[in-house]
gemmi code that builds the backbone of each chain (N, CA, C; Angstrom):
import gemmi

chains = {
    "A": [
        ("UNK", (-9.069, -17.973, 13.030), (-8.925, -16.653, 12.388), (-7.482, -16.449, 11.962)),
        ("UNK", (-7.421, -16.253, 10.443), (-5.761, -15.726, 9.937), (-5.369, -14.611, 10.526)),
        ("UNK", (-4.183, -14.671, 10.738), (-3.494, -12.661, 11.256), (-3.083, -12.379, 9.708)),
        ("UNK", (-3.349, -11.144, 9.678), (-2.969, -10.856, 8.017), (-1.995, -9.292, 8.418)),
        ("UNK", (-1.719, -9.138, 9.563), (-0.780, -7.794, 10.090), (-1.308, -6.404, 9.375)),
        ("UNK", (-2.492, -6.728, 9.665), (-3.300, -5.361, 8.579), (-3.725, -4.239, 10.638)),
        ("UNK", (-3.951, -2.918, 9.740), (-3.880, -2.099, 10.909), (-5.840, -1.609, 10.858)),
        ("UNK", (-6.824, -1.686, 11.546), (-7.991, -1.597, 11.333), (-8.107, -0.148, 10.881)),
        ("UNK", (-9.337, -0.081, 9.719), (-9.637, 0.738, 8.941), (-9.462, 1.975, 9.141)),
        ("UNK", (-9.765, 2.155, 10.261), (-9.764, 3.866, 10.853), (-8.244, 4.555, 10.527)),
        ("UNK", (-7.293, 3.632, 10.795), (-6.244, 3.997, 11.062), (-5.349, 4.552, 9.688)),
        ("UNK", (-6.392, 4.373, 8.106), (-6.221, 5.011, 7.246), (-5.788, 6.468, 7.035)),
        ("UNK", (-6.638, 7.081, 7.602), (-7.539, 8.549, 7.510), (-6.477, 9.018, 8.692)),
        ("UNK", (-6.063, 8.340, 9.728), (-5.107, 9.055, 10.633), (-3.547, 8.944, 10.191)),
        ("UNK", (-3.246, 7.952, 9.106), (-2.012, 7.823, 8.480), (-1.721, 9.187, 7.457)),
        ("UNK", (-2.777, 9.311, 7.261), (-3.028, 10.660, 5.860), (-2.602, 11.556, 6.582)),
        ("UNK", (-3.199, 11.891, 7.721), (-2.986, 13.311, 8.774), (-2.013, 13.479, 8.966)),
        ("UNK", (-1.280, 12.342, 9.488), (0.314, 12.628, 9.559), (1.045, 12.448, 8.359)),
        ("UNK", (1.328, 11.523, 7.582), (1.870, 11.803, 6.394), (1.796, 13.062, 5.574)),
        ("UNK", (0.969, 13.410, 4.940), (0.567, 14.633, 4.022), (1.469, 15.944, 4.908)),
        ("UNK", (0.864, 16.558, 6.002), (1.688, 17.781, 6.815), (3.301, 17.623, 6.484)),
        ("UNK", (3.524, 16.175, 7.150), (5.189, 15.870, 7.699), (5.828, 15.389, 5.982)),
        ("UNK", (5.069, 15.033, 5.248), (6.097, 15.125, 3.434), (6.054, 16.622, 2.608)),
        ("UNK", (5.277, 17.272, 3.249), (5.208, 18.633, 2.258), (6.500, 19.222, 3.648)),
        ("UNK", (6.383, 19.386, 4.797), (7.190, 20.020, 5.588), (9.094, 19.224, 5.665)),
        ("UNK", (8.439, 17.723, 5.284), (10.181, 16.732, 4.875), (10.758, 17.799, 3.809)),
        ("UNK", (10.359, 17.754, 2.712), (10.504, 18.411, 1.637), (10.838, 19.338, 1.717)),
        ("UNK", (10.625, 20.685, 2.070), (10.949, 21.680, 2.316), (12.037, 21.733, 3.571)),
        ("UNK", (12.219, 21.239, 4.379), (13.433, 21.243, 5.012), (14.570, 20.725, 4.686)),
        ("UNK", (14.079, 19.692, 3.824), (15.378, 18.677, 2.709), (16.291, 20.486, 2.166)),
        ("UNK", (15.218, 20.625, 1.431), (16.302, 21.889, 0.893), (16.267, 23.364, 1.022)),
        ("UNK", (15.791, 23.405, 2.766), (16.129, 24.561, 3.732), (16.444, 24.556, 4.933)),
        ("UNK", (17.696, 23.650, 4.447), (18.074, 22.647, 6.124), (18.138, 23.902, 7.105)),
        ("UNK", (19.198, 25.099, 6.708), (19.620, 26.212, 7.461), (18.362, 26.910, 8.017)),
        ("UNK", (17.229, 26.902, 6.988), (15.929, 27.684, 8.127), (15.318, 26.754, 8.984)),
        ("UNK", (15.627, 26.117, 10.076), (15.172, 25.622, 11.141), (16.768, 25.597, 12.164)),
        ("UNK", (16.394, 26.556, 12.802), (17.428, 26.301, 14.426), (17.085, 26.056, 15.513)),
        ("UNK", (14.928, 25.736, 16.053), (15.109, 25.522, 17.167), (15.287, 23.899, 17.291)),
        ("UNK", (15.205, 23.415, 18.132), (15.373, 22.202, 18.921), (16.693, 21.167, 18.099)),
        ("UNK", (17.730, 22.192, 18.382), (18.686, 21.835, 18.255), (20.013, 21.594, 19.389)),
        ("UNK", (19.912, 20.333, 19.802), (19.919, 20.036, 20.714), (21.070, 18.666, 21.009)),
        ("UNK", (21.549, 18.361, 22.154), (22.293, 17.527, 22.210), (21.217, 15.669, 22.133)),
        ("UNK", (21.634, 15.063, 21.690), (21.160, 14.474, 20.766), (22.094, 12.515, 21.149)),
        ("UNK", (21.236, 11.468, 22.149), (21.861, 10.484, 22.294), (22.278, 9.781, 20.574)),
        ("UNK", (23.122, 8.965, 20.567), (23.733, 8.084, 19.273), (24.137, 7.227, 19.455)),
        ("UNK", (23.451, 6.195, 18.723), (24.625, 4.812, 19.142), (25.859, 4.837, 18.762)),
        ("UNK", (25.737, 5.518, 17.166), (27.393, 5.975, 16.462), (26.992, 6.855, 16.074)),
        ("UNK", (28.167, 8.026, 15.962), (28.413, 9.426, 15.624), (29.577, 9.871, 15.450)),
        ("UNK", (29.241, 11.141, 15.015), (31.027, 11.799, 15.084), (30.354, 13.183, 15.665)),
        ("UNK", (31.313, 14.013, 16.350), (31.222, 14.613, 16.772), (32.352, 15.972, 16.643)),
        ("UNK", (32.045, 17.287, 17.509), (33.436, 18.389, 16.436), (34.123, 18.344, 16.060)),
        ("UNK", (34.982, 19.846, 15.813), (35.464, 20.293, 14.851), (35.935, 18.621, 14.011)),
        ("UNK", (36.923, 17.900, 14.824), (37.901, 16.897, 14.127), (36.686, 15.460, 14.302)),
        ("UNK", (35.442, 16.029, 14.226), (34.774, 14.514, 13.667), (34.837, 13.561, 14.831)),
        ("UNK", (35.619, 13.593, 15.474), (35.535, 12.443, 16.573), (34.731, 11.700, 16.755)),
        ("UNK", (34.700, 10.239, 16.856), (33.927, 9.366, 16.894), (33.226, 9.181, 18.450)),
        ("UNK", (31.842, 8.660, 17.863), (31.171, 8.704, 19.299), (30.869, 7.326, 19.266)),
        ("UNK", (30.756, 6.556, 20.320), (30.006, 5.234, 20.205), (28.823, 5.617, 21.418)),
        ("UNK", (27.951, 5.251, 21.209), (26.929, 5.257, 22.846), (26.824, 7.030, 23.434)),
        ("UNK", (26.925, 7.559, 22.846), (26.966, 9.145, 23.367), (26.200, 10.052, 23.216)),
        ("UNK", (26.630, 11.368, 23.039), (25.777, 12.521, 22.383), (26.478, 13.466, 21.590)),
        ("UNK", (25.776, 13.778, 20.522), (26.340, 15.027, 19.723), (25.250, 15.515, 19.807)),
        ("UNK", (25.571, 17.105, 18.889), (25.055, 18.123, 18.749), (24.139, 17.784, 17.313)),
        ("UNK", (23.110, 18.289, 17.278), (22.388, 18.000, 16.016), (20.797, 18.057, 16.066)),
        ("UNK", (20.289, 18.556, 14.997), (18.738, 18.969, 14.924), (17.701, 18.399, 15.127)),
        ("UNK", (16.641, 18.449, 15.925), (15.906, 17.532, 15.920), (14.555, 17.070, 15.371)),
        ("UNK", (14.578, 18.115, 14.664), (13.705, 18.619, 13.451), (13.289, 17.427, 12.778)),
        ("UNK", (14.490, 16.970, 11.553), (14.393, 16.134, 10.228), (14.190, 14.846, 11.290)),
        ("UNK", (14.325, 14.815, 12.388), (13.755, 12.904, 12.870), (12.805, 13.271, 13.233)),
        ("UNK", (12.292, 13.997, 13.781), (10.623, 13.802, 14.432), (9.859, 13.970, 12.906)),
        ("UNK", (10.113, 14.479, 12.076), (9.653, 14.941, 11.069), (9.475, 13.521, 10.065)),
        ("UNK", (10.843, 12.772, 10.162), (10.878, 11.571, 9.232), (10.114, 10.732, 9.903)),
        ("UNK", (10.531, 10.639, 11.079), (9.868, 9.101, 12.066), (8.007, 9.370, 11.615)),
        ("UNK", (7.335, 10.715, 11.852), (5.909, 10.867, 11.808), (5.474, 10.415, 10.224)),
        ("UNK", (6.318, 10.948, 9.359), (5.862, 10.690, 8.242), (5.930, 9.287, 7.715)),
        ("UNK", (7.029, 8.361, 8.170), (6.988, 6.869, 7.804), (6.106, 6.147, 8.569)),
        ("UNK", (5.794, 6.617, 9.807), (4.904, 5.916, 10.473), (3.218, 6.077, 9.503)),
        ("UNK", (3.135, 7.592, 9.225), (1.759, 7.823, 8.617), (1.746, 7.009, 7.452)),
        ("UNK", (3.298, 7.099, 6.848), (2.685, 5.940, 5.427), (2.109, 4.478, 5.645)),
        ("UNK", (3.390, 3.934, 6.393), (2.780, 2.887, 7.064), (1.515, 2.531, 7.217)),
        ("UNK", (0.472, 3.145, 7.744), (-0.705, 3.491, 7.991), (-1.212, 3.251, 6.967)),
        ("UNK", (-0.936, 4.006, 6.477), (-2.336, 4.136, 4.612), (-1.602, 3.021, 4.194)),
        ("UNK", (-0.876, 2.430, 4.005), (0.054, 1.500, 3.324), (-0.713, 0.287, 3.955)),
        ("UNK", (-0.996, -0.342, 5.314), (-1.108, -1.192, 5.904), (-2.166, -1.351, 6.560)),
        ("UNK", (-3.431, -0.315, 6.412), (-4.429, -0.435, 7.038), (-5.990, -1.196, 5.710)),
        ("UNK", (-6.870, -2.075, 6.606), (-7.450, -2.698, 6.126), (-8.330, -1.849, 5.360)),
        ("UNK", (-8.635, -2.451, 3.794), (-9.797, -1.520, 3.157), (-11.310, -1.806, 3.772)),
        ("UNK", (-12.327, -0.745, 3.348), (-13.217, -0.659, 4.394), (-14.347, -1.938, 4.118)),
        ("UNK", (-13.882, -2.984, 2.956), (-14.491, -3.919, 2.947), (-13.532, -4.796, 2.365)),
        ("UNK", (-12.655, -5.518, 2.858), (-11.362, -6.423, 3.042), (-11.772, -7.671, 2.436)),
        ("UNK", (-11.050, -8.283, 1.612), (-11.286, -9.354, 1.104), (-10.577, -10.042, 0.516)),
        ("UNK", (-10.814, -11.096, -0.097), (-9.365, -12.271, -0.848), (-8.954, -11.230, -1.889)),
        ("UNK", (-9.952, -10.525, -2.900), (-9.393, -10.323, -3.927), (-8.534, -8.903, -3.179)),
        ("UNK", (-9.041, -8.011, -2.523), (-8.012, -6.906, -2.263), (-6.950, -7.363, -1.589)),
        ("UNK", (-6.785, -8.682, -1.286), (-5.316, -9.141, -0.377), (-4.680, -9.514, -1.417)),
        ("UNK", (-4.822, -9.832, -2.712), (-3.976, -10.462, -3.585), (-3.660, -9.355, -4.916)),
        ("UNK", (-4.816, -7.752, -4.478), (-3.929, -6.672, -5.476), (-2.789, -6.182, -4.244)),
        ("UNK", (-2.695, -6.629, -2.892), (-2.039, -6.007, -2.275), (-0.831, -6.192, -2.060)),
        ("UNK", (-1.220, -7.711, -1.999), (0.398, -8.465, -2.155), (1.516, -8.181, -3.714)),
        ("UNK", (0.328, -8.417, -4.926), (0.779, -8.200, -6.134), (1.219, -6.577, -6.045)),
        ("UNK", (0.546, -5.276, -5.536), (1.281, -4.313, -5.356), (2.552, -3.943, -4.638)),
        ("UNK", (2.886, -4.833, -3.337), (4.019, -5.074, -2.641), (4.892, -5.217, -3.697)),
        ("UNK", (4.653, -6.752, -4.104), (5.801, -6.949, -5.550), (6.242, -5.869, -6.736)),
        ("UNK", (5.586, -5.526, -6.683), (5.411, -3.979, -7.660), (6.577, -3.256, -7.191)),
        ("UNK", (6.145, -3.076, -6.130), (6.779, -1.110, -5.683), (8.547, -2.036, -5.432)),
        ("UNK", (8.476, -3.085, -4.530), (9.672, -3.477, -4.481), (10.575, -3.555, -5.762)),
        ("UNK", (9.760, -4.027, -6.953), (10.780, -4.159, -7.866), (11.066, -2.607, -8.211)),
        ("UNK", (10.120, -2.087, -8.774), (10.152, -0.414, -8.975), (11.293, -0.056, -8.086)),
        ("UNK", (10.925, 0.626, -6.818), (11.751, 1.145, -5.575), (13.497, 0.523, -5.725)),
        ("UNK", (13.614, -0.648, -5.992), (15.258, -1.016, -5.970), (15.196, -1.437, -7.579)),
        ("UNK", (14.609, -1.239, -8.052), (15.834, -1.020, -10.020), (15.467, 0.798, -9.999)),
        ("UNK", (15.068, 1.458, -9.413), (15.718, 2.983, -9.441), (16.899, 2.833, -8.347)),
        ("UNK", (16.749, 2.399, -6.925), (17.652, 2.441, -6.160), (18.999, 1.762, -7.177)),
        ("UNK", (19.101, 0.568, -7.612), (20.354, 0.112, -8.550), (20.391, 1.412, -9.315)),
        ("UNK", (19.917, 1.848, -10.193), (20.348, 2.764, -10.836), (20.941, 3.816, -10.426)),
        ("UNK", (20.714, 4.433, -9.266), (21.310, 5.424, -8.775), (22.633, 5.281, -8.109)),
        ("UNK", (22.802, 4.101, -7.485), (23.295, 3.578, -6.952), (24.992, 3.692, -8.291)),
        ("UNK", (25.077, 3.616, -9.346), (25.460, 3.413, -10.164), (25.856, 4.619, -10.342)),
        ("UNK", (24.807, 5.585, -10.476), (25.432, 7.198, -11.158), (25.401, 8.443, -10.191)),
        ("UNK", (25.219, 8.125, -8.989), (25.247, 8.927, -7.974), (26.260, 8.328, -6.444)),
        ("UNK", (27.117, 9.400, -5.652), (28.185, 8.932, -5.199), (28.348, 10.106, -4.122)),
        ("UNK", (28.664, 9.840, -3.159), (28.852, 10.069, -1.901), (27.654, 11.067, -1.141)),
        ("UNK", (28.072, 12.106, -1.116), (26.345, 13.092, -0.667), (25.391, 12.565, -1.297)),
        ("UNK", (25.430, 13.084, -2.694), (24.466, 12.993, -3.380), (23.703, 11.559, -3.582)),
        ("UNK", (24.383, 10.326, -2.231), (24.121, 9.158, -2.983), (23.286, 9.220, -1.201)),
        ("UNK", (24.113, 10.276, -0.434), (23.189, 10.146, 0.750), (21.384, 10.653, 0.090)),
        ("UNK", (21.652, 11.629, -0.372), (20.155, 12.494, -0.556), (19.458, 11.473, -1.628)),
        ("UNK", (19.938, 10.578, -1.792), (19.029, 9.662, -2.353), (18.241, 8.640, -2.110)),
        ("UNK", (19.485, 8.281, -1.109), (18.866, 7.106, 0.025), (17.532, 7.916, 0.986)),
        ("UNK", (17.915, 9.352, 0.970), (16.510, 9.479, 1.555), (15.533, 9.709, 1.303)),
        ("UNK", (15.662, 9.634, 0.283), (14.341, 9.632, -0.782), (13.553, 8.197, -0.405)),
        ("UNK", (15.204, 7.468, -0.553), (14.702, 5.996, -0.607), (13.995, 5.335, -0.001)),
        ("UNK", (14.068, 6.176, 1.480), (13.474, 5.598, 2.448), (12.012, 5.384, 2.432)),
        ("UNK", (11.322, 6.224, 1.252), (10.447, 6.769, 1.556), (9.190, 5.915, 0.492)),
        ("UNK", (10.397, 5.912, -0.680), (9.388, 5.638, -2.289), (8.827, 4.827, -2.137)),
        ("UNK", (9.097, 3.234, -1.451), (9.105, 1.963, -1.759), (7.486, 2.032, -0.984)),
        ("UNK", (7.468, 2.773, -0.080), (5.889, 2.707, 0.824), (5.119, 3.732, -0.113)),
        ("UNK", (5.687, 5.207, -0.971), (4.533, 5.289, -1.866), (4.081, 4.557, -2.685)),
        ("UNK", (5.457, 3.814, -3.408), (5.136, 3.293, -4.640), (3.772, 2.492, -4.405)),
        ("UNK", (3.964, 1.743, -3.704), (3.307, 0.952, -3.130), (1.573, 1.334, -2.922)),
        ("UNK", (1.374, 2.443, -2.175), (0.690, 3.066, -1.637), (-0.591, 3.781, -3.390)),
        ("UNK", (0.716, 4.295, -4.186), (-0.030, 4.841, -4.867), (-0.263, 3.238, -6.235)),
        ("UNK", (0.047, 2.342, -6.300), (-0.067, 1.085, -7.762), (-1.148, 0.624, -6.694)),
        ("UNK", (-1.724, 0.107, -5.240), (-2.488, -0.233, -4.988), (-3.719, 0.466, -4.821)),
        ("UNK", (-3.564, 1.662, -4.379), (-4.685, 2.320, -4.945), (-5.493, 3.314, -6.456)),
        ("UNK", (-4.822, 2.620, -7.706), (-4.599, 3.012, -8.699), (-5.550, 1.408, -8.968)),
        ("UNK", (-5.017, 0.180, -8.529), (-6.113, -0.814, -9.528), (-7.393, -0.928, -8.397)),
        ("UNK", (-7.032, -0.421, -7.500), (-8.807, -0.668, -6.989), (-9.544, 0.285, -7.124)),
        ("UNK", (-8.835, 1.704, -7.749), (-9.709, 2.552, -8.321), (-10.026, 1.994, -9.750)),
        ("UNK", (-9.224, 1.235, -10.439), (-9.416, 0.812, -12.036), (-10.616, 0.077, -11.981)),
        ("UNK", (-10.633, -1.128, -10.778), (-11.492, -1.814, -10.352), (-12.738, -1.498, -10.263)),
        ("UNK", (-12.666, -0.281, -9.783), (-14.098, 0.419, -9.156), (-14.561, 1.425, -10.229)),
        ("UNK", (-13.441, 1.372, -11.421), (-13.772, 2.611, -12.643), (-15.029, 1.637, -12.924)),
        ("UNK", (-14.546, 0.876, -13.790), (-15.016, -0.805, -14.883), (-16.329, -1.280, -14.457)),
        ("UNK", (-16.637, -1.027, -12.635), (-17.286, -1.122, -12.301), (-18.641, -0.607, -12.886)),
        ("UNK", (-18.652, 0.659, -12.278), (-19.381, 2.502, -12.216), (-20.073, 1.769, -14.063)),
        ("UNK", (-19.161, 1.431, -15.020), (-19.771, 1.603, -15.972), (-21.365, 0.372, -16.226)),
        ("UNK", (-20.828, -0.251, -15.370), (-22.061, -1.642, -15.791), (-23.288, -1.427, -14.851)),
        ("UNK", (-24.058, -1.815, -15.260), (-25.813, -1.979, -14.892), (-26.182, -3.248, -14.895)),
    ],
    "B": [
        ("UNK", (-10.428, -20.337, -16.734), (-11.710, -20.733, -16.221), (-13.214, -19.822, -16.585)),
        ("UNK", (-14.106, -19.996, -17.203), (-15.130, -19.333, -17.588), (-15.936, -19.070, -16.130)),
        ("UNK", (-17.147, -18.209, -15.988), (-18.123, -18.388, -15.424), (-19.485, -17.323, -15.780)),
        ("UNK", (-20.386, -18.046, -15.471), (-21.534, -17.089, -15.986), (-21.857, -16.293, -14.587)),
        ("UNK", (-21.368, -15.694, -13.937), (-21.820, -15.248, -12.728), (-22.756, -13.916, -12.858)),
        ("UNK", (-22.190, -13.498, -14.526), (-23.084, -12.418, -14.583), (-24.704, -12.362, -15.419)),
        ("UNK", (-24.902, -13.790, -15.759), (-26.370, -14.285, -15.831), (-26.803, -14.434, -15.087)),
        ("UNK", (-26.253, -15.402, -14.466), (-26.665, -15.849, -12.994), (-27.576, -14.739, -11.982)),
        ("UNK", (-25.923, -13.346, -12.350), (-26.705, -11.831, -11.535), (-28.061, -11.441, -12.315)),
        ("UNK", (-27.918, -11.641, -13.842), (-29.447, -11.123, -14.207), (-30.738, -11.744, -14.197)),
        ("UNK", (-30.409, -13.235, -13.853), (-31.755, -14.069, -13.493), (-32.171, -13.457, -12.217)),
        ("UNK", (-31.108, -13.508, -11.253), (-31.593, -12.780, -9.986), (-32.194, -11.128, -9.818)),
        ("UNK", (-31.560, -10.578, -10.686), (-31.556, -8.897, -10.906), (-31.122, -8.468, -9.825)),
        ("UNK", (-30.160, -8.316, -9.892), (-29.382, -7.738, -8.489), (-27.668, -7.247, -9.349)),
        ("UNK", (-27.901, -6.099, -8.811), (-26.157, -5.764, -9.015), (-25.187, -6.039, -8.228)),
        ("UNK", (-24.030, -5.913, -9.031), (-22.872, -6.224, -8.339), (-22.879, -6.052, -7.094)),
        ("UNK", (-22.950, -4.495, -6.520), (-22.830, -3.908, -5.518), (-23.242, -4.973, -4.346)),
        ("UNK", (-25.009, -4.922, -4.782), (-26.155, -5.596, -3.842), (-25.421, -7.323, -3.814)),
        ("UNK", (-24.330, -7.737, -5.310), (-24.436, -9.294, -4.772), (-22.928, -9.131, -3.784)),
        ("UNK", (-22.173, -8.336, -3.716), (-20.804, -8.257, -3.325), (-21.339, -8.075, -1.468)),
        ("UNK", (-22.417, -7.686, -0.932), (-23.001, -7.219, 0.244), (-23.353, -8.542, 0.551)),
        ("UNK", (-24.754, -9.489, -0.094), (-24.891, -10.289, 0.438), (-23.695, -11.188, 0.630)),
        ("UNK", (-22.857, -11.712, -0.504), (-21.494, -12.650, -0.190), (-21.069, -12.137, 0.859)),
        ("UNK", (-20.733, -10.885, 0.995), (-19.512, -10.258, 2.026), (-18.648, -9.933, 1.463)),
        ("UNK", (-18.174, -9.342, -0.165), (-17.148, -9.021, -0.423), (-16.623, -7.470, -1.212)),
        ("UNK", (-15.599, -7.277, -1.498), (-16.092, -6.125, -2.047), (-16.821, -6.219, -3.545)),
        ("UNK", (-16.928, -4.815, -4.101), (-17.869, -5.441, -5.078), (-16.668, -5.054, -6.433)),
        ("UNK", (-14.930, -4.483, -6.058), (-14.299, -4.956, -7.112), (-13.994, -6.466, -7.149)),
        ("UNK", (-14.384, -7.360, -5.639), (-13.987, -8.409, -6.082), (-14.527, -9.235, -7.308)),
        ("UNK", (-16.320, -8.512, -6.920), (-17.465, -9.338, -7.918), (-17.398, -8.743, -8.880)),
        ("UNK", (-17.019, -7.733, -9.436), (-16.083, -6.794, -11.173), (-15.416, -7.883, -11.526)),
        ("UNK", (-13.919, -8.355, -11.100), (-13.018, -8.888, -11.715), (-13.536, -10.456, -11.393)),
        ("UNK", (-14.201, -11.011, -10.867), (-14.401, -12.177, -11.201), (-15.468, -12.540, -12.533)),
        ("UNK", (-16.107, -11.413, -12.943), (-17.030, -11.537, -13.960), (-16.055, -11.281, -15.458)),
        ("UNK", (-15.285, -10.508, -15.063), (-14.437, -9.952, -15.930), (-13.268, -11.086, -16.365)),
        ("UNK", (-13.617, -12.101, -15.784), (-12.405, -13.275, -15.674), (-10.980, -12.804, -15.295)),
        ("UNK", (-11.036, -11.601, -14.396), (-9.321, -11.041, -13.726), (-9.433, -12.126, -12.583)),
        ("UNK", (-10.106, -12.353, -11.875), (-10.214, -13.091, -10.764), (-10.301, -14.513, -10.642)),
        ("UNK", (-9.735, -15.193, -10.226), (-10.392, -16.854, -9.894), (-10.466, -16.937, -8.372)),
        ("UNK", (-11.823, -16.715, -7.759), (-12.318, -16.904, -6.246), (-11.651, -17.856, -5.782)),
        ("UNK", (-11.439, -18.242, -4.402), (-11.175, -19.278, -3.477), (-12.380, -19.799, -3.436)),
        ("UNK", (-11.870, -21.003, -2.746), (-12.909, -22.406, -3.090), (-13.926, -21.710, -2.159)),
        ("UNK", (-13.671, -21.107, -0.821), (-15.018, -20.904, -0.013), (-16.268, -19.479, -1.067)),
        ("UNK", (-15.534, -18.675, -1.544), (-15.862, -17.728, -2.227), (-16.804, -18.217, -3.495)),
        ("UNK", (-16.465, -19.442, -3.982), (-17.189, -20.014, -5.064), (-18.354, -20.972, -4.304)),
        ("UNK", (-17.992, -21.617, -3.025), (-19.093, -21.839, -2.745), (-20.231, -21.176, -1.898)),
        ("UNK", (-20.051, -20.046, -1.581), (-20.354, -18.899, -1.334), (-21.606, -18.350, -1.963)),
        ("UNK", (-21.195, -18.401, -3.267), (-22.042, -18.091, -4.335), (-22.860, -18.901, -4.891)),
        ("UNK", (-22.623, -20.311, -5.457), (-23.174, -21.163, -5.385), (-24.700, -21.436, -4.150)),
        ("UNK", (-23.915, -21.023, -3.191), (-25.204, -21.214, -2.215), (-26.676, -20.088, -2.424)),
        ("UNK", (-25.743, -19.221, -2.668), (-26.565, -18.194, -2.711), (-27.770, -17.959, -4.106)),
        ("UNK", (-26.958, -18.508, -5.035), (-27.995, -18.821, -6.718), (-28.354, -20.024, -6.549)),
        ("UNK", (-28.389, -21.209, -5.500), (-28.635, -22.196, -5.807), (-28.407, -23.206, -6.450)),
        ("UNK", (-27.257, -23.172, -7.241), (-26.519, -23.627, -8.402), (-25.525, -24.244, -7.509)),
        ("UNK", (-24.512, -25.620, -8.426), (-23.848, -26.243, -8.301), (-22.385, -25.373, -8.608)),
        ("UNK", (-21.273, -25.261, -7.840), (-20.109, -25.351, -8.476), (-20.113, -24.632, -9.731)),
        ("UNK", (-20.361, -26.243, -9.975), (-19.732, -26.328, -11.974), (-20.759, -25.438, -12.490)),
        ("UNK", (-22.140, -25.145, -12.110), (-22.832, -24.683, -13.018), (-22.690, -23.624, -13.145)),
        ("UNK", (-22.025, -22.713, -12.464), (-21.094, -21.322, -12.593), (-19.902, -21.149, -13.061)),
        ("UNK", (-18.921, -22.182, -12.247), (-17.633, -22.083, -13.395), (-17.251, -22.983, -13.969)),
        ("UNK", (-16.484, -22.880, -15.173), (-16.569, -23.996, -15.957), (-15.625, -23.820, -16.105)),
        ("UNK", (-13.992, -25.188, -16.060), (-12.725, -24.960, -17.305), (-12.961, -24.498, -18.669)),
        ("UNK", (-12.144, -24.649, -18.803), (-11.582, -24.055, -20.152), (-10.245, -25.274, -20.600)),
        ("UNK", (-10.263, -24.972, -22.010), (-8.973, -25.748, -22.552), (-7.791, -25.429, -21.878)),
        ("UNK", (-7.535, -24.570, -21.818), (-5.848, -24.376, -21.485), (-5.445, -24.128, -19.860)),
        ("UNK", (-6.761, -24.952, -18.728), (-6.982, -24.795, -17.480), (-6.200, -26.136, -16.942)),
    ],
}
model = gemmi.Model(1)
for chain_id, residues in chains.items():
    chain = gemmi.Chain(chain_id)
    for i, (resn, *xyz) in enumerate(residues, 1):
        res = gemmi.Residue()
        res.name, res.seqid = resn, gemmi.SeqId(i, " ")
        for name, pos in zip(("N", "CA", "C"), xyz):
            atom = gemmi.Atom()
            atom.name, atom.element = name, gemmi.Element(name[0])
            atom.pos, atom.b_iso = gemmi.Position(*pos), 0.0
            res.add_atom(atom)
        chain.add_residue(res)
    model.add_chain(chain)
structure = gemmi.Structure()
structure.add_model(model)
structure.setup_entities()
């Protein structure tokens, strides 16, 4: 038996659950960082800086929200999920739109990342990267399920 | 690579759906292999073969520029 690192079917439908909530709620905290103050909290780091004068932390704790990580960690894990879980009838040909969609989103995902990379610079090059984190598993997510719906259009029409 | 897989389906009368179930596969796989998007793996072609009774070749055939 091949390992093909696929996550069994079910685990689709539970990637959705968490993804969908935790990207509409990412989103909205992206640009209402200030409306969330609870669980703000001291916070282990491998590296950090820390008050007023920034001070560097190695191995420590600062102060900081804990919101945007439980929030990011749930939602990459849920993509993951839909991204990596087996379709409900798995086969050579859906392993080879899957792989060919991998190739896809990667090229997509880093010639926008180069581009930005280019015309965007310091913050604004942070708030991009976190975008970034994110696209390369939709892209992905949405070109593979775009030709096995094409697949299944082309289908529907023949008798 | 040519193949008649979709005569083959109407001698039998069976749709995609029904032949993608007995093989085991999905049934965009059995779309795009009729559609010539696909070229099956060798077990997948003999797969089918077994199943119409037919040889191999008598389903797919090269082509010039194969």
């Amino acid at each position: 038996m091949k390992t093909n690192f696929l996550f069994p079917n079910r685990f689709k439908r539970i990637g959705w659950m968490l993804f969908i909530p935790t990207a509409i709620f990412g989103l909205f905290i992206l640009f209402h960082r200030e409306s969330i103050e609870f669980l703000d909290s001291k916070v282990f780091t491998i590296y950090g800086s820390t008050g007023l004068f920034r001070s560097q932390v190695v191995f420590g704790f600062v102060y900081n929200n804990y919101i945007p990580t439980i929030v990011g960690v749930l939602c990459l894990i849920g993509a993951i999920l839909i991204a990596f879980s087996k379709e409900r009838q798995e086969d050579e040909f859906i392993e080879k739109i899957r792989l060919e969609s991998l190739v896809w989103a990667t090229y997509v995902n880093y010639a926008i990342l180069i581009f930005c990379f280019l015309f965007f610079f310091e913050i604004e090059f942070v708030k991009v990267m976190t975008f970034n984190m994110f696209t390369i598993l939709i892209f992905f997510i949405a070109r593979f399920n775009y030709v096995l719906h094409k697949m299944n259009k082309t289908f529907s029409h023949e008798k | 690579m040519k193949n008649n897989l979709r005569v083959e389906r109407a001698i039998k009368n069976i749709t995609q759906e029904e032949l993608a179930k007995i093989i085991g596969v999905s049934r965009q796989a059995v779309n795009s292999i009729e559609l010539n998007k696909y070229v099956p793996s060798t077990i997948l072609a003999l797969k089918l073969s077994r199943y119409f009774g037919k040889t191999v070749n008598e389903i797919f055939v090269l082509e010039e520029d194969d």
